[in-house]
Every structure is written in structure tokens, then in C-alpha cells.
PDB file of N, CA, C, O and CB in Angstrom:
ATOM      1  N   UNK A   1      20.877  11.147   1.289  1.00  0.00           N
ATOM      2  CA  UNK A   1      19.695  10.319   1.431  1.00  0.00           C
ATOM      3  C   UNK A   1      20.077   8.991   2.073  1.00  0.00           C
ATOM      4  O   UNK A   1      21.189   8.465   2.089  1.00  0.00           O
ATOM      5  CB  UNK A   1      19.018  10.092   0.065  1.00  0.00           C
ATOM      6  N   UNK A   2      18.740   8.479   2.690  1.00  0.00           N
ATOM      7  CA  UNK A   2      19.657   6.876   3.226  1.00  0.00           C
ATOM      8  C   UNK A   2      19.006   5.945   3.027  1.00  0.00           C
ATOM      9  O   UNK A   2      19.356   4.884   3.543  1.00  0.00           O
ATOM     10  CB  UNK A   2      20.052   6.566   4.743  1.00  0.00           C
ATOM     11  N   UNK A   3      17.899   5.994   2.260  1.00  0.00           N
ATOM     12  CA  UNK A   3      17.216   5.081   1.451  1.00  0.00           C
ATOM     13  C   UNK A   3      16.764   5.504  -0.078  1.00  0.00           C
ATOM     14  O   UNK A   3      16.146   6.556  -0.241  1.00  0.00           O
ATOM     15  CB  UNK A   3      16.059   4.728   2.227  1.00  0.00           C
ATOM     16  N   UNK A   4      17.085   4.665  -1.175  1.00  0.00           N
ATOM     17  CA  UNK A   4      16.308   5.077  -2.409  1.00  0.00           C
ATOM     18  C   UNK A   4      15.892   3.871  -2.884  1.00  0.00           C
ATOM     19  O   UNK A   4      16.514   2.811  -2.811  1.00  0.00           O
ATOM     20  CB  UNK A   4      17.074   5.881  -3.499  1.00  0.00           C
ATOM     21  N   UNK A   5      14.372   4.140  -3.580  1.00  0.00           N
ATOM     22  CA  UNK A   5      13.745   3.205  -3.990  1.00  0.00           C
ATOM     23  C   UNK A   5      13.609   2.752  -5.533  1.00  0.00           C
ATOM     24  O   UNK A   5      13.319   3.765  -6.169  1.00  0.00           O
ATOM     25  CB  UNK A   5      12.731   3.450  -3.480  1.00  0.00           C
ATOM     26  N   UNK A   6      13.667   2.059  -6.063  1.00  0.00           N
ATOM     27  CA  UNK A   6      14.053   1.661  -7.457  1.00  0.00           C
ATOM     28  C   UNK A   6      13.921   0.382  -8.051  1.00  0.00           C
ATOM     29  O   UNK A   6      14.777  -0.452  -7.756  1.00  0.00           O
ATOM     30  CB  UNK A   6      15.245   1.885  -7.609  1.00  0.00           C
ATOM     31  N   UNK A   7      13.158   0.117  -8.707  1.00  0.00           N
ATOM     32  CA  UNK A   7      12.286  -0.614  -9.805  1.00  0.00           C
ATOM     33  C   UNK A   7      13.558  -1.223 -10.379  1.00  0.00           C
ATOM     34  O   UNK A   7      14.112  -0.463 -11.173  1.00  0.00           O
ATOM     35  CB  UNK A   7      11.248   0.406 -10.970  1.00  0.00           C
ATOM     36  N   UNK A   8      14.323  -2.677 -10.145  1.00  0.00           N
ATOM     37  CA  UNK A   8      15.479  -3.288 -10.598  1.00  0.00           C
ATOM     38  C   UNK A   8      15.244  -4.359 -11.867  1.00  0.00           C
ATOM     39  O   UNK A   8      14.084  -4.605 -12.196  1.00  0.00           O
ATOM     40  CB  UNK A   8      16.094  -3.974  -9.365  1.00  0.00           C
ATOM     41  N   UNK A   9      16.117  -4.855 -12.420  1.00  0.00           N
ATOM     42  CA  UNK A   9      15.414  -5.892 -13.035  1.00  0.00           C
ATOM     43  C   UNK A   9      16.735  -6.595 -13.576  1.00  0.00           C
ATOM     44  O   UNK A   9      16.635  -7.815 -13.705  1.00  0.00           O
ATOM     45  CB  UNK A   9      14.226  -5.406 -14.178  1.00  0.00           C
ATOM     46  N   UNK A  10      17.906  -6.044 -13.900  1.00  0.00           N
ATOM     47  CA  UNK A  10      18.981  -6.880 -13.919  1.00  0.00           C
ATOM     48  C   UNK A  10      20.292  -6.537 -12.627  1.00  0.00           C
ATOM     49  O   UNK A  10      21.359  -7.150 -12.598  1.00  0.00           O
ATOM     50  CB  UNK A  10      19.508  -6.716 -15.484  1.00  0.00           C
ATOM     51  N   UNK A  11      19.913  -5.471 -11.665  1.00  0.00           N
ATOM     52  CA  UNK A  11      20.853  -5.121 -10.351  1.00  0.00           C
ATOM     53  C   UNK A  11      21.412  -4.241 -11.093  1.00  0.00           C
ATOM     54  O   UNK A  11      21.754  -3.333 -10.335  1.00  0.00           O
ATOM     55  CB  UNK A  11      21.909  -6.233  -9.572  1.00  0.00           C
ATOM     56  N   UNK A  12      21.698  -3.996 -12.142  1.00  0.00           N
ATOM     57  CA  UNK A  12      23.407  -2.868 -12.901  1.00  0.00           C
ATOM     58  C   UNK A  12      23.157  -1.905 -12.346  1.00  0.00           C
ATOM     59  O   UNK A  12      24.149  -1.178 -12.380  1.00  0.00           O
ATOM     60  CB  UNK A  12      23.723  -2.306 -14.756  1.00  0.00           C
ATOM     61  N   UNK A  13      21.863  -1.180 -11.504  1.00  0.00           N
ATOM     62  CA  UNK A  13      21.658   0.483 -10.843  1.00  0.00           C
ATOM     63  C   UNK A  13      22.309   0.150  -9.278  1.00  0.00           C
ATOM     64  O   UNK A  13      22.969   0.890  -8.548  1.00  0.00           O
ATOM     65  CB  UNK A  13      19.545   1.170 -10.724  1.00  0.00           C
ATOM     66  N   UNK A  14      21.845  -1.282  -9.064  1.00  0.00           N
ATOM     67  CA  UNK A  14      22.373  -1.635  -7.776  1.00  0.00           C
ATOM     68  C   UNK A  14      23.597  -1.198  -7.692  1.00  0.00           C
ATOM     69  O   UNK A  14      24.150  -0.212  -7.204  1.00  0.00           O
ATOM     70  CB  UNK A  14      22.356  -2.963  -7.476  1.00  0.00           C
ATOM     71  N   UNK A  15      24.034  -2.502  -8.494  1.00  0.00           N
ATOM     72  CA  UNK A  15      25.813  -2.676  -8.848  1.00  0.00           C
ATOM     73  C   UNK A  15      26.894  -0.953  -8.976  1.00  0.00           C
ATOM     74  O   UNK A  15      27.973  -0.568  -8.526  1.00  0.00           O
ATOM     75  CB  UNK A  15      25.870  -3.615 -10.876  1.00  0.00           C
ATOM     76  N   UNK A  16      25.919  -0.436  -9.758  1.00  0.00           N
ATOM     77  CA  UNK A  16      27.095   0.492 -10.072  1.00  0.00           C
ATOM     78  C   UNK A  16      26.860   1.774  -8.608  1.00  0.00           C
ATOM     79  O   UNK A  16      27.778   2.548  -8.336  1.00  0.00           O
ATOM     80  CB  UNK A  16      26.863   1.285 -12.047  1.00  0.00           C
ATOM     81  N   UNK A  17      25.724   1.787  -7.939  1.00  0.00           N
ATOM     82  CA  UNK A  17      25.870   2.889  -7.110  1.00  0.00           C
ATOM     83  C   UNK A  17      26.100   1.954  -5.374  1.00  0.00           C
ATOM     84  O   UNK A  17      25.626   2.365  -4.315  1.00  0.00           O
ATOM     85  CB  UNK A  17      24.261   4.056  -7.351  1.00  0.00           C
ATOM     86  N   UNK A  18      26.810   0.870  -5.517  1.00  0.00           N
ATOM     87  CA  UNK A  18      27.004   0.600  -4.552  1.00  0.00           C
ATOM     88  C   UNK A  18      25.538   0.440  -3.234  1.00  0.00           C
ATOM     89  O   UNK A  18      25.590   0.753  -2.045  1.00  0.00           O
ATOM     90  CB  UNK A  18      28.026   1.507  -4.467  1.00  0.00           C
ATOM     91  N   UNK A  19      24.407  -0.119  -3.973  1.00  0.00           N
ATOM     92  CA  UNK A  19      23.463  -0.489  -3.099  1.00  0.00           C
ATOM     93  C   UNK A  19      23.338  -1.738  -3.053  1.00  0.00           C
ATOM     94  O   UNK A  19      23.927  -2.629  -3.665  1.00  0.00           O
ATOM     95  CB  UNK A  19      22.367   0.014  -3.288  1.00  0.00           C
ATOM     96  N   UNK A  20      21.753  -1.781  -1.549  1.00  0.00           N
ATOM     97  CA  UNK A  20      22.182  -2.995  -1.489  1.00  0.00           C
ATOM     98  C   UNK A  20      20.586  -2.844  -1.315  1.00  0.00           C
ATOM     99  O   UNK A  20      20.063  -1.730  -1.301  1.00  0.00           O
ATOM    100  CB  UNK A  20      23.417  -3.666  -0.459  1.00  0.00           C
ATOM    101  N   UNK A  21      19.592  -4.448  -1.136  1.00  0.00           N
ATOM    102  CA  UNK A  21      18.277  -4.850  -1.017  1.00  0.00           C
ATOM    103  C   UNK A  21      17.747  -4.884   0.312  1.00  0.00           C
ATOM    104  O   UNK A  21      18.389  -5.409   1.221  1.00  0.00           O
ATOM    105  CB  UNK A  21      18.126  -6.042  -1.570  1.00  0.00           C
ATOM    106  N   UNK A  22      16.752  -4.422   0.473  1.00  0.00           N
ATOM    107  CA  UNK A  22      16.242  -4.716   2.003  1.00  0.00           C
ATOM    108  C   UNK A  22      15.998  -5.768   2.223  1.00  0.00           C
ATOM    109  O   UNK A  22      15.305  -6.423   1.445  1.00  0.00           O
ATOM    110  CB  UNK A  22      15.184  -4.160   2.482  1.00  0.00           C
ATOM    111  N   UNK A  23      16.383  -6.168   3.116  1.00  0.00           N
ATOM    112  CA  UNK A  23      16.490  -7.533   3.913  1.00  0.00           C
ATOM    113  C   UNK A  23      14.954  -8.281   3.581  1.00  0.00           C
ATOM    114  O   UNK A  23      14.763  -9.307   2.929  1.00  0.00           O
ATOM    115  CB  UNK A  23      16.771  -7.211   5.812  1.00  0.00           C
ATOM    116  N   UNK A  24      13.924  -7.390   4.273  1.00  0.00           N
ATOM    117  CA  UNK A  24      12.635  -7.674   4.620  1.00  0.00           C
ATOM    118  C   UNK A  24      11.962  -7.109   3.313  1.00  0.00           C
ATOM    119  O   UNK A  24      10.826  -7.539   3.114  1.00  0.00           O
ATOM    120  CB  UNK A  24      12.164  -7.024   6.060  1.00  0.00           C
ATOM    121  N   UNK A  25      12.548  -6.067   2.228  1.00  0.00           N
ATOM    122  CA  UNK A  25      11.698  -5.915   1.323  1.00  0.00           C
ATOM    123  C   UNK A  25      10.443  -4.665   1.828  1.00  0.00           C
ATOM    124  O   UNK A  25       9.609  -4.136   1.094  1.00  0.00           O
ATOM    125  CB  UNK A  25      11.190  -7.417   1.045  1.00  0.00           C
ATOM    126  N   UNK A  26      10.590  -4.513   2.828  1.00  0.00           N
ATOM    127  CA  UNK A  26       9.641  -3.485   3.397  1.00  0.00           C
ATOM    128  C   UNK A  26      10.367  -2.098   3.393  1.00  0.00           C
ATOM    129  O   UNK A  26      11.482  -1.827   3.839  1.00  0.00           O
ATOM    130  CB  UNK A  26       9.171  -3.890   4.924  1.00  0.00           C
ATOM    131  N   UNK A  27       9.330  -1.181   2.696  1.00  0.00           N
ATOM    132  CA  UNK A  27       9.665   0.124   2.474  1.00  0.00           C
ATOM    133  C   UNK A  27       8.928   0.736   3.278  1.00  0.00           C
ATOM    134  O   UNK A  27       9.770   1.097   4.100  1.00  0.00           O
ATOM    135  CB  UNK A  27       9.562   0.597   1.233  1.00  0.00           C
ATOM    136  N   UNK A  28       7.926   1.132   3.656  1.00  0.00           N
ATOM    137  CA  UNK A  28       6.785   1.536   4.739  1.00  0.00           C
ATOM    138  C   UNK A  28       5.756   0.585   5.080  1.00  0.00           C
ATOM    139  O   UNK A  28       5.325  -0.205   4.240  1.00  0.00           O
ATOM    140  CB  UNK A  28       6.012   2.701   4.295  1.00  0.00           C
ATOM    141  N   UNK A  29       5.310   0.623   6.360  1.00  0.00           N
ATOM    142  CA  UNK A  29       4.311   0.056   6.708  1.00  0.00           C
ATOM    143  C   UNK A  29       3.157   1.470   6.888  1.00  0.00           C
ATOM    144  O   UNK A  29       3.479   2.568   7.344  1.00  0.00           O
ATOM    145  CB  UNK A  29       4.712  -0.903   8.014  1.00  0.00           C
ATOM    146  N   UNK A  30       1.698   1.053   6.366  1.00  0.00           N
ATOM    147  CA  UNK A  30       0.876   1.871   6.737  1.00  0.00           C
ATOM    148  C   UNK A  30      -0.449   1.344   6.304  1.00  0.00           C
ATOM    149  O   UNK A  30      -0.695   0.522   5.422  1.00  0.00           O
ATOM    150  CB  UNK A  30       1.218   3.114   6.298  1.00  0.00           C
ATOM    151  N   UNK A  31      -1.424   2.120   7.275  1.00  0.00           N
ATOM    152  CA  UNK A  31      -3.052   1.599   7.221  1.00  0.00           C
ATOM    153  C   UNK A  31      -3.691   2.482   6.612  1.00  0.00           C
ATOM    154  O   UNK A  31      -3.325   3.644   6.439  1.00  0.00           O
ATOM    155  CB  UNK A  31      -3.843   1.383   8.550  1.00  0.00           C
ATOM    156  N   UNK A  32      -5.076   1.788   6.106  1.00  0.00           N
ATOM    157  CA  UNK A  32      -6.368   2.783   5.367  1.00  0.00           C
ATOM    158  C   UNK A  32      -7.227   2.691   6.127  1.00  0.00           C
ATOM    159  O   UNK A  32      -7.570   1.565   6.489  1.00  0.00           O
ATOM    160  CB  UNK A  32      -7.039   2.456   3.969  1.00  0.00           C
ATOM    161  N   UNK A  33      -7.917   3.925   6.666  1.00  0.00           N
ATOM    162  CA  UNK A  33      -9.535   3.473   7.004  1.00  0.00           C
ATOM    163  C   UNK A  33     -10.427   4.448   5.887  1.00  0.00           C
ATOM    164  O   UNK A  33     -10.135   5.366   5.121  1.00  0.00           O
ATOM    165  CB  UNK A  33     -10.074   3.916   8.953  1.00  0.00           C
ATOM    166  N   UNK A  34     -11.812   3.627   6.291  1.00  0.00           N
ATOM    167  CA  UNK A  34     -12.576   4.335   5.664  1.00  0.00           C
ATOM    168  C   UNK A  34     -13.717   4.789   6.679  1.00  0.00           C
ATOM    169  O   UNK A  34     -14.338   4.122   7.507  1.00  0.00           O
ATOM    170  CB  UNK A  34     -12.978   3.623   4.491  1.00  0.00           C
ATOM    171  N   UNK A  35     -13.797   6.185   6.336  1.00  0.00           N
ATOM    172  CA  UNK A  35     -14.457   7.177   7.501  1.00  0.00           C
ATOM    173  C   UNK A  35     -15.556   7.528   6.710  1.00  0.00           C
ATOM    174  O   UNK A  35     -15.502   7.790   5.508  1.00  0.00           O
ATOM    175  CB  UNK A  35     -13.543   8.600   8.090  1.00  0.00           C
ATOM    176  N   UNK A  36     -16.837   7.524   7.614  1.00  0.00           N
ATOM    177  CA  UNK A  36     -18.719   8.426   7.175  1.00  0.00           C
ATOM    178  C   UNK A  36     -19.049   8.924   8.157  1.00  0.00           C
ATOM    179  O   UNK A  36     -18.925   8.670   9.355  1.00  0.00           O
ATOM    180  CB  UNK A  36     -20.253   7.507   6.766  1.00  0.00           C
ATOM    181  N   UNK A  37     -19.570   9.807   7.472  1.00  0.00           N
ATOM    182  CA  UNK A  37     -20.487  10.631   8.463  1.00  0.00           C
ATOM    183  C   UNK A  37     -21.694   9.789   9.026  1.00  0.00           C
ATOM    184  O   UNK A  37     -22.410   9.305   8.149  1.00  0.00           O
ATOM    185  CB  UNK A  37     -21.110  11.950   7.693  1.00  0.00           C
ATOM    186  N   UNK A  38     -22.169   9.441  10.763  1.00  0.00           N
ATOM    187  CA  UNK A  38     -22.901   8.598  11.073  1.00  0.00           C
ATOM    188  C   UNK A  38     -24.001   7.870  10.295  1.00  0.00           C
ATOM    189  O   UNK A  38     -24.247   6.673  10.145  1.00  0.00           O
ATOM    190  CB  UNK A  38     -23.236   9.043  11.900  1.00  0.00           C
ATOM    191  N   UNK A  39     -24.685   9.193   9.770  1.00  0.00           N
ATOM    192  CA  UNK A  39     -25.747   9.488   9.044  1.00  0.00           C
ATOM    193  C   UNK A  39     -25.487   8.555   7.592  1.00  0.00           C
ATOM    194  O   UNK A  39     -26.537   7.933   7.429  1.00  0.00           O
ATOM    195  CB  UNK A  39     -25.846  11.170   8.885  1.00  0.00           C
ATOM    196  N   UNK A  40     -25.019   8.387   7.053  1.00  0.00           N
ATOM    197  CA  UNK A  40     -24.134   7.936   6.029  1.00  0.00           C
ATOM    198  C   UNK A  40     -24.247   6.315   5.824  1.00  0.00           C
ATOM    199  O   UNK A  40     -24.302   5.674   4.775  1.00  0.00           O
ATOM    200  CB  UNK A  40     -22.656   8.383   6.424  1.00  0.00           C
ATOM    201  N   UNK A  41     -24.259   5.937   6.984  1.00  0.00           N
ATOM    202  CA  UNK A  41     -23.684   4.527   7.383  1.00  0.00           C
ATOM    203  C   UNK A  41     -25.393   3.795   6.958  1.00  0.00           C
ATOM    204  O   UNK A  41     -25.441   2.566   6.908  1.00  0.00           O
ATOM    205  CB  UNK A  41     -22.952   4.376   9.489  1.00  0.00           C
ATOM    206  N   UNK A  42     -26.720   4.604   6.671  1.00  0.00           N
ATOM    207  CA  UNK A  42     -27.844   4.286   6.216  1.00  0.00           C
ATOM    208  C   UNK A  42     -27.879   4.333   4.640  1.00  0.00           C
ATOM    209  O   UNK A  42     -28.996   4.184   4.144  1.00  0.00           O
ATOM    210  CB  UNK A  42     -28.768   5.102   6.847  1.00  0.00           C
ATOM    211  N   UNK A  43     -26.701   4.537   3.689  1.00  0.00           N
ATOM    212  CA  UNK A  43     -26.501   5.354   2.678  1.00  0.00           C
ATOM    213  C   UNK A  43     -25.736   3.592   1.579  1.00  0.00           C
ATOM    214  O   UNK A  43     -24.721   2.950   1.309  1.00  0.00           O
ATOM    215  CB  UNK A  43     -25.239   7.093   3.268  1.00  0.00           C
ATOM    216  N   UNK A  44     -27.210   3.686   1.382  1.00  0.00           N
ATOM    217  CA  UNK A  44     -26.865   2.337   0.461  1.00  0.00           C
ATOM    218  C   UNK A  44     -25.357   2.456  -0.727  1.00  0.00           C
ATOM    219  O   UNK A  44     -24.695   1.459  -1.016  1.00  0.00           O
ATOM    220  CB  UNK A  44     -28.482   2.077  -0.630  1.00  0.00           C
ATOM    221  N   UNK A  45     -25.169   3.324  -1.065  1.00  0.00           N
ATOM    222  CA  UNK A  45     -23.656   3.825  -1.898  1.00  0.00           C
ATOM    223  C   UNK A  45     -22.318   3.249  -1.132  1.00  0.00           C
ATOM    224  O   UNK A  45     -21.434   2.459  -1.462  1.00  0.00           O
ATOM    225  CB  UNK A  45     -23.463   5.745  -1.887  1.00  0.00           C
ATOM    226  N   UNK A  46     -22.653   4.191   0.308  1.00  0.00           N
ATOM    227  CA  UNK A  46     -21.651   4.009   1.224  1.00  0.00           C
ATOM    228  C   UNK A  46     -21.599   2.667   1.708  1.00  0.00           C
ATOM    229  O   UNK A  46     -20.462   2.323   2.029  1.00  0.00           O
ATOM    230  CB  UNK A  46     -21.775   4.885   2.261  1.00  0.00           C
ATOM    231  N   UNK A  47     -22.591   1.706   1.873  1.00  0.00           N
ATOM    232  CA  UNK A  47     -22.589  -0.056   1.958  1.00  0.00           C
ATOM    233  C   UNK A  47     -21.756  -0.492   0.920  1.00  0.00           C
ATOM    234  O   UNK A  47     -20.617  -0.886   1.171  1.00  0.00           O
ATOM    235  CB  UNK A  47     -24.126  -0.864   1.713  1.00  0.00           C
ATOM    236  N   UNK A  48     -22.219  -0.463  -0.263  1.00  0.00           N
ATOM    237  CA  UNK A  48     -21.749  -1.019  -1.463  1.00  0.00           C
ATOM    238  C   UNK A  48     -20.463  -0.494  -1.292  1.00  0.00           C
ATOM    239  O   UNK A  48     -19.827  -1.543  -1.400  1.00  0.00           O
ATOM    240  CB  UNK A  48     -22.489  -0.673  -2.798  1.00  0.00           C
ATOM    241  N   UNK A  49     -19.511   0.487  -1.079  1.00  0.00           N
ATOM    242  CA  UNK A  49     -17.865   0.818  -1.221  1.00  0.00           C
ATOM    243  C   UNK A  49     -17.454  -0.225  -0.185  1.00  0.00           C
ATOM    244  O   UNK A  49     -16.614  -1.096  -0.406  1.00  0.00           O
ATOM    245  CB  UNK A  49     -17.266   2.597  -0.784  1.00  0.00           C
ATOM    246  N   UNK A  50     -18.157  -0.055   1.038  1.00  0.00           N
ATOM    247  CA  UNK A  50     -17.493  -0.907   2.256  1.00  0.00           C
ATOM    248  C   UNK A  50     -17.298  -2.434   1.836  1.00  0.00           C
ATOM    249  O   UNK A  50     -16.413  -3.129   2.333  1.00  0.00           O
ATOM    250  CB  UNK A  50     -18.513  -0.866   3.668  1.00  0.00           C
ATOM    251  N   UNK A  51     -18.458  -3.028   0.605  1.00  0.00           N
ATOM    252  CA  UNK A  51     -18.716  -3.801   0.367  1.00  0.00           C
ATOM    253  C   UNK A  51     -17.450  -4.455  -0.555  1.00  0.00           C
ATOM    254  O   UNK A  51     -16.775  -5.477  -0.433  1.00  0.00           O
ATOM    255  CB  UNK A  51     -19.872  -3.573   0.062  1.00  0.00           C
ATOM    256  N   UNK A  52     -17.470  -3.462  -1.434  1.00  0.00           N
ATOM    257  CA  UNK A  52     -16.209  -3.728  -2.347  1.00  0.00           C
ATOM    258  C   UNK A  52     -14.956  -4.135  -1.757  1.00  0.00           C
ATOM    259  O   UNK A  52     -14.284  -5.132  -2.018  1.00  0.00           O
ATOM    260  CB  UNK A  52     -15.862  -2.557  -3.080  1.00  0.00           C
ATOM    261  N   UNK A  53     -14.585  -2.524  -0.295  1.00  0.00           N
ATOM    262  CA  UNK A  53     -13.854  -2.953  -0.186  1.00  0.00           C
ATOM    263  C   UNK A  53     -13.166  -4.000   0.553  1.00  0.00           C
ATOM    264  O   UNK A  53     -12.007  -4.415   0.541  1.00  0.00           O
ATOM    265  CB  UNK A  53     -13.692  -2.359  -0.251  1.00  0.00           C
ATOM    266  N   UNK A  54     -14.532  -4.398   1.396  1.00  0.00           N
ATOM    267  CA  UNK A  54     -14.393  -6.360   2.175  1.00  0.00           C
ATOM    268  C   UNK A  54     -13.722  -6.964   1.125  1.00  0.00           C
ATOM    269  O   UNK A  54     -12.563  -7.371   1.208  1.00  0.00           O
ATOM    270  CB  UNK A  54     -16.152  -7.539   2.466  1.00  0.00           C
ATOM    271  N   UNK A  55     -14.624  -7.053  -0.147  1.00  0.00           N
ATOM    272  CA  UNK A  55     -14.211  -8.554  -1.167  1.00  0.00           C
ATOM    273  C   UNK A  55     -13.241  -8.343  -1.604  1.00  0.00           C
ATOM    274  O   UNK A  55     -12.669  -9.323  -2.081  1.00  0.00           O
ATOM    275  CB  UNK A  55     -15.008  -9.049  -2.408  1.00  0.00           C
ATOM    276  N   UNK A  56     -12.551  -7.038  -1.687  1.00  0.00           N
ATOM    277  CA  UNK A  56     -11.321  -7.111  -2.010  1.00  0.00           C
ATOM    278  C   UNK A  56     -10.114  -7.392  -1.299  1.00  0.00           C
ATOM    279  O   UNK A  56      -8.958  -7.566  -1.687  1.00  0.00           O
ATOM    280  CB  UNK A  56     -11.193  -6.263  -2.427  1.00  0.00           C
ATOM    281  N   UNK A  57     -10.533  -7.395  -0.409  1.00  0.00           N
ATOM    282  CA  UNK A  57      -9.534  -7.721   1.298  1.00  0.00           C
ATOM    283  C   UNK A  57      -9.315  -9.091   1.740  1.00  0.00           C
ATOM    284  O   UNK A  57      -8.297  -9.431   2.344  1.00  0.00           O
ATOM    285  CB  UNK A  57     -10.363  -7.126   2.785  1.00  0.00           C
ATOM    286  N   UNK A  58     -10.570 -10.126   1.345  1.00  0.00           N
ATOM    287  CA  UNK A  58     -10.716 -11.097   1.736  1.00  0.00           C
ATOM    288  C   UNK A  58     -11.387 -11.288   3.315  1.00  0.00           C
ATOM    289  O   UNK A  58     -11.456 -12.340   3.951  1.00  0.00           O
ATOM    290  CB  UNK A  58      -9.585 -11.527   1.469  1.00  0.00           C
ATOM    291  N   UNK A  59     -11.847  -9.949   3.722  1.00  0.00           N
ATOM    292  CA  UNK A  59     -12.344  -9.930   5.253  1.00  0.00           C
ATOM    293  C   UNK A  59     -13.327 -10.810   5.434  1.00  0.00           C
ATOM    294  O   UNK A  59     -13.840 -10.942   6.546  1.00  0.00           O
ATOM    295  CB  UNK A  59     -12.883  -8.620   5.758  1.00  0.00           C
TER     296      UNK A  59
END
């Protein structure tokens, strides 16, 4: 393997298997969309999720 990921909290898993920290801390980069059917996009439910998920984004 040439990356493993692992939940640290005093290094001793580090320490003893000879790892080391990512520089940047970045393990994957990746995006979400959210997809409707055209029809949908009139679908007061489907507002309110989009809605949520603005305020949760800060968009």
C-alpha cells in the first residue's frame, strides 16, 4: 500500500510503523452535485434541499 489513513492522537501508530503526515493534510479532493429531473426543479421539496444545502455551504 502507499498510503494509509489513520485517526492519531499521541503518533505511537505513526512512530512504530515508520510513517509519516501529509504535508498538505489532503487525502482526496472531490465534488457533490445535486441533480433533478427538469420537471422537479418546480417541486417545492426539491427547493427546500437546494435550500438547505446553500445555508449550509455559506453560498
Amino acid at each position: 500500500s502507499t498510503s494509509i489513513v489513520d485517526i492519531t492522537s499521541t503518533g505511537s501508530t505513526l512512530r512504530a510503523n515508520r510513517l509519516k503526515v501529509l504535508e498538505d493534510g489532503i487525502i482526496l479532493r472531490s465534488q457533490a452535485c445535486l441533480v433533478s429531473a427538469r420537471r422537479s426543479h418546480t417541486s417545492r421539496r426539491v427547493e427546500e434541499i437546494a435550500a438547505r444545502i446553500r445555508a449550509g455551504l455559506e453560498i
